[in-house]
C-alpha positions as a Markdown table, in Angstrom:
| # | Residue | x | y | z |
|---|---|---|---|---|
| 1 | Unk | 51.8 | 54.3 | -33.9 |
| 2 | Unk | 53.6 | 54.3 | -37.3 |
| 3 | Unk | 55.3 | 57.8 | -38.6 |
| 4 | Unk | 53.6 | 58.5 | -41.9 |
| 5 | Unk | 56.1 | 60.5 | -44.2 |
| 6 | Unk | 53.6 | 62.4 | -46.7 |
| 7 | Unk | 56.0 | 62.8 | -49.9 |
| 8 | Unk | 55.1 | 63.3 | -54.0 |
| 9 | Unk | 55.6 | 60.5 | -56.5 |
| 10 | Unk | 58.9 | 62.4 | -57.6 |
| 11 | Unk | 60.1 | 62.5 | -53.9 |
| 12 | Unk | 59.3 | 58.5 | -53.5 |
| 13 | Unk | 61.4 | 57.8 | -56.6 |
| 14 | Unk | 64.4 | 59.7 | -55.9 |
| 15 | Unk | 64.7 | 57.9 | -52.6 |
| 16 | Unk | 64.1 | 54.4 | -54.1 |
| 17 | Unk | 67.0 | 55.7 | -56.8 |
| 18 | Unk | 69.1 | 56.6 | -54.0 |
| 19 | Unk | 68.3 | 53.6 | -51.8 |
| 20 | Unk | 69.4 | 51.1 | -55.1 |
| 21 | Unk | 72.8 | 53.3 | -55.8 |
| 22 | Unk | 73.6 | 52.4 | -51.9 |
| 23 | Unk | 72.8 | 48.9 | -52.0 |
| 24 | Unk | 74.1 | 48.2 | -55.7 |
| 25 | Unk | 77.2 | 50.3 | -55.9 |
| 26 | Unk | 78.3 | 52.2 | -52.4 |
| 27 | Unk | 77.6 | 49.2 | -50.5 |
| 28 | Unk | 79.7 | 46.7 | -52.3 |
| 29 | Unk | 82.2 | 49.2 | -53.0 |
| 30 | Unk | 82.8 | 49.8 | -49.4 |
| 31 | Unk | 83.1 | 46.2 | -48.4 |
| 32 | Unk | 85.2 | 46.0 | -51.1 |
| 33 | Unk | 87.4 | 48.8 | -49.3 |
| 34 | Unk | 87.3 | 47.3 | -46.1 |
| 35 | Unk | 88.5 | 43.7 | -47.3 |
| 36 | Unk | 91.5 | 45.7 | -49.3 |
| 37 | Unk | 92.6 | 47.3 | -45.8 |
| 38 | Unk | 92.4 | 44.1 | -44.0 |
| 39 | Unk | 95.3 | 42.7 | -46.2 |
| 40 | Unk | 97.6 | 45.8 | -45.1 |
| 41 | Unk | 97.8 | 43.6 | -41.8 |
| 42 | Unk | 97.4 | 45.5 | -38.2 |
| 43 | Unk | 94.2 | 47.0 | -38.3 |
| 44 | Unk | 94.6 | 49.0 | -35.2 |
| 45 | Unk | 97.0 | 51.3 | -37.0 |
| 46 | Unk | 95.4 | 50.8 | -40.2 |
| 47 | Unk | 93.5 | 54.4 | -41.1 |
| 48 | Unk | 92.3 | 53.1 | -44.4 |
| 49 | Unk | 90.2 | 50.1 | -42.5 |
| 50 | Unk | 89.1 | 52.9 | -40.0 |
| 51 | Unk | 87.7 | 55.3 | -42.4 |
| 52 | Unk | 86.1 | 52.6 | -44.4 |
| 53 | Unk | 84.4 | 50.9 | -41.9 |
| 54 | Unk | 83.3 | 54.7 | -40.7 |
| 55 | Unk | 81.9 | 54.8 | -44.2 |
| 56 | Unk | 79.9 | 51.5 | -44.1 |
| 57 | Unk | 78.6 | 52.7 | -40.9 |
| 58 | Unk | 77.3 | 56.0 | -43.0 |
| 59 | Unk | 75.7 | 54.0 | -45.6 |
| 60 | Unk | 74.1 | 50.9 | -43.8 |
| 61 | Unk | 72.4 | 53.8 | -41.4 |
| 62 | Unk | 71.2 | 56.0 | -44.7 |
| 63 | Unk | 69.9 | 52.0 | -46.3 |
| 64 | Unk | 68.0 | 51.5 | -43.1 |
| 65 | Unk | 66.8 | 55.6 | -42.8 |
| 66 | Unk | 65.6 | 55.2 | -46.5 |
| 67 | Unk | 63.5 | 51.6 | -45.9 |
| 68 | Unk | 61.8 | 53.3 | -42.9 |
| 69 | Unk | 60.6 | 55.9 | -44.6 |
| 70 | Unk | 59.4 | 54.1 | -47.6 |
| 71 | Unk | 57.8 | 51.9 | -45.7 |
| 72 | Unk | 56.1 | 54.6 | -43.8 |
| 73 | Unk | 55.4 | 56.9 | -46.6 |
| 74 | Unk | 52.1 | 58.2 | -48.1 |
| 75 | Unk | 52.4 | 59.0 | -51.8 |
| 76 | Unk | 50.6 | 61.6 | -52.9 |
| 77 | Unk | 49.6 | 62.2 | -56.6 |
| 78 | Unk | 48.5 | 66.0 | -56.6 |
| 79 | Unk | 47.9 | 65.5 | -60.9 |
| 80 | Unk | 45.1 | 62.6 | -59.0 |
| 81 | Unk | 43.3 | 65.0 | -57.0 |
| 82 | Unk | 40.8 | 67.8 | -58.5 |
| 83 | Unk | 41.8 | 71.6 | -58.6 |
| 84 | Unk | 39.4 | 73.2 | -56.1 |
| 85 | Unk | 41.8 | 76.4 | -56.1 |
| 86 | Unk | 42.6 | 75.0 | -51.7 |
| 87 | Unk | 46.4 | 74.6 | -51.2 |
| 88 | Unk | 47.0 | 71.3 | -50.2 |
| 89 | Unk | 50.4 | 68.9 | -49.7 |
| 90 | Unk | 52.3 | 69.0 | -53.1 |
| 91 | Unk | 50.4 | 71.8 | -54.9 |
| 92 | Unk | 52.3 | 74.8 | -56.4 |
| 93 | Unk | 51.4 | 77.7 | -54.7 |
| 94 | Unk | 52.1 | 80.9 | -56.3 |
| 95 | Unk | 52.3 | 83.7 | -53.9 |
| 96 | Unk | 52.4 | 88.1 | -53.9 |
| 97 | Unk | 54.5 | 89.6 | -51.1 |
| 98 | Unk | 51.9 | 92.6 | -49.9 |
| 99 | Unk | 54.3 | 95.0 | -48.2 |
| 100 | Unk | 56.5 | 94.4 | -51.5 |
| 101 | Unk | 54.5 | 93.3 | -54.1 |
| 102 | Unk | 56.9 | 90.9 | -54.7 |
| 103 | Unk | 55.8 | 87.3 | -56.1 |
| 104 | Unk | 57.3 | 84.1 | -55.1 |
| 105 | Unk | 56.1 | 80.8 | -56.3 |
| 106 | Unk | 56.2 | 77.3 | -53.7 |
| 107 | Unk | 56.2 | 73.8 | -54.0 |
| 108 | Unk | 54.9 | 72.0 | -51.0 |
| 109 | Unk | 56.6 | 69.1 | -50.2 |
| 110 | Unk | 57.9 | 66.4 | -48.1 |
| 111 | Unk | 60.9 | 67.5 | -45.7 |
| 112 | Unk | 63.1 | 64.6 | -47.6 |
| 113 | Unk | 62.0 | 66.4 | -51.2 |
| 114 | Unk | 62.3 | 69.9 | -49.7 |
| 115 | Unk | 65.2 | 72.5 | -51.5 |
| 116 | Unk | 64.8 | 76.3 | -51.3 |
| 117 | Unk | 67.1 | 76.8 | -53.9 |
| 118 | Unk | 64.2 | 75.2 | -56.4 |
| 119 | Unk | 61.2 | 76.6 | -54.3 |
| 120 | Unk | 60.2 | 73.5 | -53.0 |
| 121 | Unk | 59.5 | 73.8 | -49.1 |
| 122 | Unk | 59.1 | 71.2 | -46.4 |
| 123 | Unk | 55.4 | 70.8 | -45.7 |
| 124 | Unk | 56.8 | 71.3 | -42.1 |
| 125 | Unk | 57.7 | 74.5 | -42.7 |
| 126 | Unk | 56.1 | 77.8 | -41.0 |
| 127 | Unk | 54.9 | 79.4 | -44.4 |
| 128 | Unk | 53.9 | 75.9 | -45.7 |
| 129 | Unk | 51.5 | 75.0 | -42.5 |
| 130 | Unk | 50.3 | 78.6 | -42.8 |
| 131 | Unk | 49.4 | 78.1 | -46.4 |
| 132 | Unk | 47.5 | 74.3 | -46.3 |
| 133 | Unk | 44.2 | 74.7 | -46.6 |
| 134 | Unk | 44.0 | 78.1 | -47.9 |
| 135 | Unk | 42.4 | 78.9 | -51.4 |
| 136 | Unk | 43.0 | 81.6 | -53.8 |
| 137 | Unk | 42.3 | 84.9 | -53.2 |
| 138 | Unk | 43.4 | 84.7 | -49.0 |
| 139 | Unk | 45.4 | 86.8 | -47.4 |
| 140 | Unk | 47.6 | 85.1 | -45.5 |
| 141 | Unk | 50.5 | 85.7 | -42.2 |
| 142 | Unk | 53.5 | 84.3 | -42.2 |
| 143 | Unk | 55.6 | 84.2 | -39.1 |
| 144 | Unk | 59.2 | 84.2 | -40.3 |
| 145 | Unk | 62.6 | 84.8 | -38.2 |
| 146 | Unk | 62.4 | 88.4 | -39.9 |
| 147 | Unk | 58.6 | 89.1 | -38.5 |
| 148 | Unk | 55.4 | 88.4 | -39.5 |
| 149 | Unk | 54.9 | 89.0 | -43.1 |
| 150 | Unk | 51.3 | 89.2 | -45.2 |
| 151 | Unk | 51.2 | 87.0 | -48.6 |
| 152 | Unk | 48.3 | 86.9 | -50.5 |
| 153 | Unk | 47.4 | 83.9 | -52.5 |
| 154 | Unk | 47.6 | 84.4 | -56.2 |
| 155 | Unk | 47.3 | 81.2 | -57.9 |
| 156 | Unk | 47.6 | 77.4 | -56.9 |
| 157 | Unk | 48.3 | 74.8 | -59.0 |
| 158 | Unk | 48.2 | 71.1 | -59.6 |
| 159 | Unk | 51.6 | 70.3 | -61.4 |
């Protein structure tokens, strides 16, 4: 059976971007590397060889990571689908904290897309699989590593 990796339109470009900067620049760069340190002669001794061919190793395993998972993924346009007010993958899910009445607001992405620092969870992750399928208005619990905490859901949106 073939892993499907779910991820936006956004998500599927930046790995196509990153999977042409390997081939186009890092790749021929290193090879480049790797031909320079095989003109210092001995290449048992040679660290510069080492660490290059260490680095083409890096690359040609990210090159071949990327192409499986674009050719594995399932794009999915959120703007394409109608706002029924039900969070689903890659909707923006505003949420209030009920013990603090704090608000925190969620992208649900795919795990490659997926940086905290700009709200955008994994759609792996505990308070995203707790959230899909939820609409507006639900209460929902959140197991976390801190305990079980209550969000209610405010708004979600199809950005």
């Amino acid at each position: 059976m073939t892993t499907r990796y779910p991820m936006t339109v956004e998500g599927e470009k930046a790995l196509q971007d990153e999977l042409k900067q390997l081939k186009s620049i890092e790749r021929p760069k290193v090879i480049a590397a790797i031909a320079e340190a095989r003109e210092h002669g001995d290449l048992k001794e040679n660290a510069e060889y080492h660490a290059a061919r260490e680095q083409q190793g890096f690359i040609e395993g990210r090159i071949a990571e990327i192409e499986a998972k674009l050719s594995g993924s399932q794009v999915i346009d959120v703007k394409a689908l109608p706002n029924t007010g039900k969070v689903v993958f890659g909707t923006t899910v505003s949420l209030i904290n009920l013990d603090t009445d704090a608000q925190v607001t969620y992208r649900i992405v795919g795990e490659d897309e997926a940086n905290v620092k700009e709200n955008r969870i994994s759609v792996t992750s505990p308070i995203a699989r707790a959230l899909i399928g939820k609409e507006e208005g639900d209460v929902v619990n959140v197991v976390t590593p801190g305990g079980q905490v209550e969000y209610e859901i405010e708004k979600v949106e199809h950005l």
